[in-house]
TORKOL-4160 file (C-alpha; in steps of 0.2 Angstrom, whole numbers, padded with zeros to 4 digits, m for minus):
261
<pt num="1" X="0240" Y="0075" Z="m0268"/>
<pt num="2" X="0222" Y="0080" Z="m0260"/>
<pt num="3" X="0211" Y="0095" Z="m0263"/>
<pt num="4" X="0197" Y="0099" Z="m0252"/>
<pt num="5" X="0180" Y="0107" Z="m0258"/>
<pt num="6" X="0166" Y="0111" Z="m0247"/>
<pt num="7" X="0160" Y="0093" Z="m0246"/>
<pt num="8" X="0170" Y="0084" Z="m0255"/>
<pt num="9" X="0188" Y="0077" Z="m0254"/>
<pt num="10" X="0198" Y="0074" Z="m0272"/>
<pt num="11" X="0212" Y="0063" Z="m0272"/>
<pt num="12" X="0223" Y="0065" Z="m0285"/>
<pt num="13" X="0229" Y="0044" Z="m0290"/>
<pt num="14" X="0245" Y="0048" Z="m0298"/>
<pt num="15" X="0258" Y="0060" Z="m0300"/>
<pt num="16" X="0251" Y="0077" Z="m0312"/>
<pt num="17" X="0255" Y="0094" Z="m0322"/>
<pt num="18" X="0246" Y="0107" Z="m0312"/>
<pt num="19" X="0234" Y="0111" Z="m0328"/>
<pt num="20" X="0231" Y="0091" Z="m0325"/>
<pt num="21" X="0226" Y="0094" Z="m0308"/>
<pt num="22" X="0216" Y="0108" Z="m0311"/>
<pt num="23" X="0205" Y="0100" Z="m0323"/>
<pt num="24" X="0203" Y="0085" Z="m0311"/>
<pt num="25" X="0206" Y="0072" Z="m0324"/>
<pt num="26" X="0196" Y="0054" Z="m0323"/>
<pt num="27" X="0207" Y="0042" Z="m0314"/>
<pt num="28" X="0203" Y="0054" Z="m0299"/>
<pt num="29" X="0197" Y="0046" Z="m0285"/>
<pt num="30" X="0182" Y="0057" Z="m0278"/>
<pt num="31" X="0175" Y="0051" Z="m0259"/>
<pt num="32" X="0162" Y="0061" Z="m0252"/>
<pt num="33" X="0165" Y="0068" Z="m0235"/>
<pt num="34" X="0149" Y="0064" Z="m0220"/>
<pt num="35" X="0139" Y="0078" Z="m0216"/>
<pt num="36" X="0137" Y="0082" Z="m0197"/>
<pt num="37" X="0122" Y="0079" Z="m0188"/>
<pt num="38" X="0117" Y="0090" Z="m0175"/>
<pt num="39" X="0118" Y="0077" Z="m0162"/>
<pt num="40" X="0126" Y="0060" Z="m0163"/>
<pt num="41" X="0114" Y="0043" Z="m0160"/>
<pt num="42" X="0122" Y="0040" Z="m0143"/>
<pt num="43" X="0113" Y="0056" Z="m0137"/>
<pt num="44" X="0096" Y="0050" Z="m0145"/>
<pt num="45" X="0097" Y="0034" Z="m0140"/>
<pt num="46" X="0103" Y="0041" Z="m0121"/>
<pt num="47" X="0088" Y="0051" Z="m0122"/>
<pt num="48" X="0075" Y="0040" Z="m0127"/>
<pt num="49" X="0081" Y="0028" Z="m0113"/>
<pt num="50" X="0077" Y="0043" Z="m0099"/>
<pt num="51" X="0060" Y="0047" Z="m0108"/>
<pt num="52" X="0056" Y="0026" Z="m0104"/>
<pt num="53" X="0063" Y="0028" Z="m0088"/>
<pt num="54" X="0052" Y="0041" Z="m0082"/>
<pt num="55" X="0033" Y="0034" Z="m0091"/>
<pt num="56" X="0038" Y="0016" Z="m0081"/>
<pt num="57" X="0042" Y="0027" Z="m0064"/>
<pt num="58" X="0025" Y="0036" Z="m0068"/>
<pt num="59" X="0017" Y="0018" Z="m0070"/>
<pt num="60" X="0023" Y="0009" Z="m0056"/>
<pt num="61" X="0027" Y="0024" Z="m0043"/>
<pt num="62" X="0010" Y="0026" Z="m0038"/>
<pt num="63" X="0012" Y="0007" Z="m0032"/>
<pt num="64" X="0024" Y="0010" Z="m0022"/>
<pt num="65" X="0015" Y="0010" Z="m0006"/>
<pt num="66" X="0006" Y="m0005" Z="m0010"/>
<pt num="67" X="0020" Y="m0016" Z="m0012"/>
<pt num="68" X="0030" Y="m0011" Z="0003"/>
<pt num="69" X="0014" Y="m0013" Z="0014"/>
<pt num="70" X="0011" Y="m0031" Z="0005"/>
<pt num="71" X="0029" Y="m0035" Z="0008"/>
<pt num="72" X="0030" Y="m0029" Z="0024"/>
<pt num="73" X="0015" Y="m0042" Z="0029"/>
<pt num="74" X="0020" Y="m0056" Z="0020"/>
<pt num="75" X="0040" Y="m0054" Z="0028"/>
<pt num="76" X="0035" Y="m0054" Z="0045"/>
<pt num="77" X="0023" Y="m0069" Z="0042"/>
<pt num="78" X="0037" Y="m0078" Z="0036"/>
<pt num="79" X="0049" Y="m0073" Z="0050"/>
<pt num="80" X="0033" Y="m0079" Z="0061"/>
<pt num="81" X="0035" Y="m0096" Z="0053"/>
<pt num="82" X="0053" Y="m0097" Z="0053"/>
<pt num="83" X="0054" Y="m0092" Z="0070"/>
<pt num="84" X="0041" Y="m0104" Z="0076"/>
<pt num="85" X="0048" Y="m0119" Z="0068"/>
<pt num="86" X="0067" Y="m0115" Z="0077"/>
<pt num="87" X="0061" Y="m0112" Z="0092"/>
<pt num="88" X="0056" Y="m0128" Z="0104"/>
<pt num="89" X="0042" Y="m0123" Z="0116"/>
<pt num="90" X="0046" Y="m0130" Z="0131"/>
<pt num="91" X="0028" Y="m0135" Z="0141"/>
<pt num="92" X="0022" Y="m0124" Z="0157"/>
<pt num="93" X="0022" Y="m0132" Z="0174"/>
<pt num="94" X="0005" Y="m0140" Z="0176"/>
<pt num="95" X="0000" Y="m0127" Z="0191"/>
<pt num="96" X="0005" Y="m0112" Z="0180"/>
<pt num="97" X="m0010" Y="m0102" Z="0176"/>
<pt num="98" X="m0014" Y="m0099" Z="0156"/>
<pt num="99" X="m0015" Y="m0080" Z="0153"/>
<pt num="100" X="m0025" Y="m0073" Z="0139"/>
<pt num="101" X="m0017" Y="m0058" Z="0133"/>
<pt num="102" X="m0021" Y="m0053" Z="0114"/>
<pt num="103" X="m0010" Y="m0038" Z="0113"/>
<pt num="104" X="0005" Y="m0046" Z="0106"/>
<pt num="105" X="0013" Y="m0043" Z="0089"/>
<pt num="106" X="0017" Y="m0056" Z="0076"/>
<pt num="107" X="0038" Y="m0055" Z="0083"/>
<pt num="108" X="0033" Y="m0058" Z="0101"/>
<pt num="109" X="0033" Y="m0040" Z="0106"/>
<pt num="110" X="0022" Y="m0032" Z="0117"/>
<pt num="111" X="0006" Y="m0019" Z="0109"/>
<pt num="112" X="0005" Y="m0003" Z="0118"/>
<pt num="113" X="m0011" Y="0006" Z="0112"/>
<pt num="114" X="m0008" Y="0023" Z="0105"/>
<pt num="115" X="m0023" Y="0028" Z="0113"/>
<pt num="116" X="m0034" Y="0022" Z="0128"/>
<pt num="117" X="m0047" Y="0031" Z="0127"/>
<pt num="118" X="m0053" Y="0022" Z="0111"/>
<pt num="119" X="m0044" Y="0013" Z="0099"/>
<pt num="120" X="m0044" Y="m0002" Z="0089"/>
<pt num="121" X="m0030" Y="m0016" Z="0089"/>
<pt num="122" X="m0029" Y="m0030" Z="0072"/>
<pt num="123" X="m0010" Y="m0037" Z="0077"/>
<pt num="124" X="m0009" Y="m0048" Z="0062"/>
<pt num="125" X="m0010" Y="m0033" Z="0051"/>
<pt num="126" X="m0001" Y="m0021" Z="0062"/>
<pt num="127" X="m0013" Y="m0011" Z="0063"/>
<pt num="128" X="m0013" Y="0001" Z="0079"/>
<pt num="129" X="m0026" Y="0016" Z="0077"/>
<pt num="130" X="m0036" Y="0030" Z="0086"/>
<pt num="131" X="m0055" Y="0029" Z="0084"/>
<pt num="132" X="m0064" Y="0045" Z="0082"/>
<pt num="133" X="m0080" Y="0043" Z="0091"/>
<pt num="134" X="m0097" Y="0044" Z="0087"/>
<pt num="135" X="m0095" Y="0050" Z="0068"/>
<pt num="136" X="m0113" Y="0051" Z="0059"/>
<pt num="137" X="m0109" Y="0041" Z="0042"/>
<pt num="138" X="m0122" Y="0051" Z="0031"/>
<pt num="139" X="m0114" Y="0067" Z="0033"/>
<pt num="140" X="m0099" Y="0066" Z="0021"/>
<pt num="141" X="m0089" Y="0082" Z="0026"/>
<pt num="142" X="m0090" Y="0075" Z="0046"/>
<pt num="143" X="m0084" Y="0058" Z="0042"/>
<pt num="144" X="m0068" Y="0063" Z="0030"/>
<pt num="145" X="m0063" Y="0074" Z="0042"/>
<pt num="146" X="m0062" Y="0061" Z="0057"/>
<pt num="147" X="m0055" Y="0048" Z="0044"/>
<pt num="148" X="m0041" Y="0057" Z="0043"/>
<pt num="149" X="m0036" Y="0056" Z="0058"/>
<pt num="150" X="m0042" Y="0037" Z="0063"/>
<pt num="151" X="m0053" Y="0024" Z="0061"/>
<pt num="152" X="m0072" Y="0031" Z="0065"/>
<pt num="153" X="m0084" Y="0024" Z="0075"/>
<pt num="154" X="m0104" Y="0025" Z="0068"/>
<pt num="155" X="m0113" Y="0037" Z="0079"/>
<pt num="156" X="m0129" Y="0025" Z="0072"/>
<pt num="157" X="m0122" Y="0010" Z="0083"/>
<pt num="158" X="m0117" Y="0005" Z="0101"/>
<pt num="159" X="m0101" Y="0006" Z="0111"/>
<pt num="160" X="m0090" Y="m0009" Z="0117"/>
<pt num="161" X="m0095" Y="m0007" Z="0134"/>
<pt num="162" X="m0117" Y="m0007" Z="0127"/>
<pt num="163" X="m0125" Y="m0022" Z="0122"/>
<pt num="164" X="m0123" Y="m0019" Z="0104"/>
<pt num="165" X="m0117" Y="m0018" Z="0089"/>
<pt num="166" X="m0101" Y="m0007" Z="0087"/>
<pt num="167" X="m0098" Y="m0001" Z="0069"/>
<pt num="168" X="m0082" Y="0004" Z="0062"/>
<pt num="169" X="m0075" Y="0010" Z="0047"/>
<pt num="170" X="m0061" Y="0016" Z="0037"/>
<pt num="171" X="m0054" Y="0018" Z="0020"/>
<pt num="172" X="m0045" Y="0005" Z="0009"/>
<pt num="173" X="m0034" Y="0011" Z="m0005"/>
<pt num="174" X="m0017" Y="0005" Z="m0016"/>
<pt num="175" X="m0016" Y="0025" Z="m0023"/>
<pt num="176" X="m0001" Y="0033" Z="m0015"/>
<pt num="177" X="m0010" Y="0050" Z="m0014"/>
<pt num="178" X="m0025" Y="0042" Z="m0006"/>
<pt num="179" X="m0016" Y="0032" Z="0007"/>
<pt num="180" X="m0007" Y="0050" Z="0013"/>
<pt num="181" X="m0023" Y="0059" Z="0012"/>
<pt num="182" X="m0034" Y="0046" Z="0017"/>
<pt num="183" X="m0027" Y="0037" Z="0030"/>
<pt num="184" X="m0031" Y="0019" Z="0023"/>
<pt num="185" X="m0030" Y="0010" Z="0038"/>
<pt num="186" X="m0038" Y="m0003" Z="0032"/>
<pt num="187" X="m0032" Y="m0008" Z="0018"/>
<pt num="188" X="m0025" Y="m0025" Z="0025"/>
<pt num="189" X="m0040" Y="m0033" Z="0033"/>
<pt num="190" X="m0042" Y="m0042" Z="0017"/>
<pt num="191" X="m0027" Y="m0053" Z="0023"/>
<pt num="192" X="m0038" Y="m0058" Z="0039"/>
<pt num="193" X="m0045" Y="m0074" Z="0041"/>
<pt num="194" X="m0057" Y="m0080" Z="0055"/>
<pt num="195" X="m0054" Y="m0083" Z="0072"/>
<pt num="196" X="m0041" Y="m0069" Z="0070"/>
<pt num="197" X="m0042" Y="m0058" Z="0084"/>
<pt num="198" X="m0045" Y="m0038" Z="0085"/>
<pt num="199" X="m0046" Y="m0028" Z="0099"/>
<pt num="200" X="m0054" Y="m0014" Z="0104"/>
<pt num="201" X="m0048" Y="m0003" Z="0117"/>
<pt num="202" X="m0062" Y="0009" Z="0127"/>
<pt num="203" X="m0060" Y="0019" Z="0141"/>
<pt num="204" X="m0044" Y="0010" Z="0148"/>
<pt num="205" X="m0053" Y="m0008" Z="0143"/>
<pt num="206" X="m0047" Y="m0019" Z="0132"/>
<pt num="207" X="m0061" Y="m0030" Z="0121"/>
<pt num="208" X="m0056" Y="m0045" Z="0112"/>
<pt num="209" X="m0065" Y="m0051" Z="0097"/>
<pt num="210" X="m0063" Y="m0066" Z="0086"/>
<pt num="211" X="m0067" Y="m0064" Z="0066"/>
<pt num="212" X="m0080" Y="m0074" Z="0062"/>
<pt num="213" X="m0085" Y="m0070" Z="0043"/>
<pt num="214" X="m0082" Y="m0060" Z="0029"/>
<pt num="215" X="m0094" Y="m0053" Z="0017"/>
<pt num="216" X="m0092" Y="m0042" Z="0002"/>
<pt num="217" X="m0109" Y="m0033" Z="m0001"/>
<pt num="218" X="m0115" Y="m0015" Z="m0014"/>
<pt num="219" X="m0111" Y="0003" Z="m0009"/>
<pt num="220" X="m0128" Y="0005" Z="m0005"/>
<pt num="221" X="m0131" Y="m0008" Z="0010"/>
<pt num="222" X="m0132" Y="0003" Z="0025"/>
<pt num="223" X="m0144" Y="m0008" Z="0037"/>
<pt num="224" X="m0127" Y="m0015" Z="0045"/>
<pt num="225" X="m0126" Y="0004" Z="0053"/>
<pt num="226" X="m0142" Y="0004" Z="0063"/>
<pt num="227" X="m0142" Y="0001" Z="0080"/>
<pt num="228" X="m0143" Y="m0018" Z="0082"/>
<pt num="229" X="m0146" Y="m0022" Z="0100"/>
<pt num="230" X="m0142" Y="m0039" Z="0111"/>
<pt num="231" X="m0127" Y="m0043" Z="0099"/>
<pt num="232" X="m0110" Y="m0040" Z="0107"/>
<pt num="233" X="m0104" Y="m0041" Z="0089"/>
<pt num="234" X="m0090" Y="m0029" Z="0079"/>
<pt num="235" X="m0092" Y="m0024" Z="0063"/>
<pt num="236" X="m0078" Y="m0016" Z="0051"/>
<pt num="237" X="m0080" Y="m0008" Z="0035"/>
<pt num="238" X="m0070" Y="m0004" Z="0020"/>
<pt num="239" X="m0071" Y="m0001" Z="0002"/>
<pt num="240" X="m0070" Y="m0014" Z="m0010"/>
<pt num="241" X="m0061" Y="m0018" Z="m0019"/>
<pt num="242" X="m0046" Y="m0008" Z="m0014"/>
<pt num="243" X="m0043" Y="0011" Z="m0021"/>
<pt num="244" X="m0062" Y="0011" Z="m0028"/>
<pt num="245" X="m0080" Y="0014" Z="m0019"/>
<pt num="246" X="m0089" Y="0001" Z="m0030"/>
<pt num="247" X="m0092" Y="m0012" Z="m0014"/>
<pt num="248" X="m0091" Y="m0014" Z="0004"/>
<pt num="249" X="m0079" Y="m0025" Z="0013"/>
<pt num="250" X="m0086" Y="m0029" Z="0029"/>
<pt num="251" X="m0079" Y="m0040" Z="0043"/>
<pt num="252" X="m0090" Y="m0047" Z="0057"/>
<pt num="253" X="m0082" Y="m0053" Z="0073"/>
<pt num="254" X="m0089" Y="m0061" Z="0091"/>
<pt num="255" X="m0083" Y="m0055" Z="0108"/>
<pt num="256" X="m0074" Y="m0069" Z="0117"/>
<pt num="257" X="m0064" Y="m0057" Z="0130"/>
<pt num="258" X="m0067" Y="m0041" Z="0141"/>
<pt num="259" X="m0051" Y="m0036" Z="0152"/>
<pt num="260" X="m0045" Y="m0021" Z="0161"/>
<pt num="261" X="m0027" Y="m0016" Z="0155"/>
């Protein structure tokens, strides 16, 4: 026989007189029932699972963008590779002329410039961009507004077409906000190495250069943006390192080309 109090459950061991019962006598066998909880551990341990979840996605989201553009190059390098070592080049005829033509992506593909009135051209990298012209690098709200749109061009230095020096420069982040906000075009030129090729395309001319050397130097180093005169040289520029404004990345590269389109 069992009997039931608020929280506890009596179990009567053997056969009593009800007077017996009532006075509950010792061979009773007493258990006491579990109290309920509000929720059970599965929900706890459920939640605290989701609350992980969400701190790592706040960690590594921000990331995001850098690892898909790293990926991105290092996959079609190796496709490059793979693609090379498959494919048997079979030699020109000896009278067939050797054409120089610089605008052709890491696949094969042809590079039609987005713009051909002035643009810049790095197919290694992929990058294929607009140059705002003529951008004074001194006056901050003139040069974030052009960076937003393209690369821009030091209104301090020359033109392709001048015997000069021609300046450009962009920004360089791995923050996901930045790279929305501030177009970082640049933020693969690390991944050059020399003799890589980047053109640059003026006034329906397309000028070849070849990366001769790369130099990290402080914020402060702006002698690179006067005008440097006899020196058919191209300069790029970009924060170092990548998402921060402590260095300049700058990349120095020779004309070896000059072509119509």
């Amino acid at each position: 026989m069992i009997f039931q109090t608020r929280h506890t459950y009596v179990k009567i061991a053997k056969e009593t007189t009800l007077w017996e019962q009532l006075e509950l006598p010792f061979h009773a066998e007493i258990t006491q029932k579990p109290a309920r909880t509000s929720f059970s551990f599965t929900t706890a341990q459920t939640i605290g699972i989701g609350l992980i979840a969400l701190a790592l996605g706040g960690i590594t989201g921000p990331l995001a963008p850098v690892v898909a553009m790293e990926s991105s190059y290092y996959i079609g390098k190796t496709q490059e590779i793979v693609k090379e070592t498959l494919t048997t080049k079979k030699p020109l005829p000896k009278s067939a002329p050797v054409v120089f033509n610089p605008l052709v992506a890491p696949d094969g593909s042809t590079i039609t410039p987005v713009n051909t009135d002035f643009a810049v051209i790095v197919p290694k990298i992929g990058i294929n961009a607009k140059i705002v012209g003529s951008v004074n690098p001194i006056d901050k709200k003139e040069y974030t507004a052009a960076l937003k749109s393209g690369v821009a061009h030091a209104s301090t230095s020359f033109f392709p077409d001048q015997n000069g020096v021609v300046y450009l420069f962009s920004h360089s982040t791995n923050y996901e906000w930045f790279i929305k906000d501030l177009n970082a075009i640049f933020y693969l030129l690390k991944n050059l190495e020399l003799q890589d090729k980047i053109i640059l395309i003026y006034k329906g001319k397309r000028y070849t250069y070849a990366l001769r050397e790369k130099r990290i130097v402080e914020a402060t180093e702006t002698s690179y943006m006067m005008p440097i005169k006899g020196q058919r040289t191209l300069i790029l520029q970009t924060c170092w390192p990548p998402g921060s404004t402590y260095e300049r990345l700058l990349l120095f590269a020779d004309l070896v080309d000059e072509q119509a389109l």
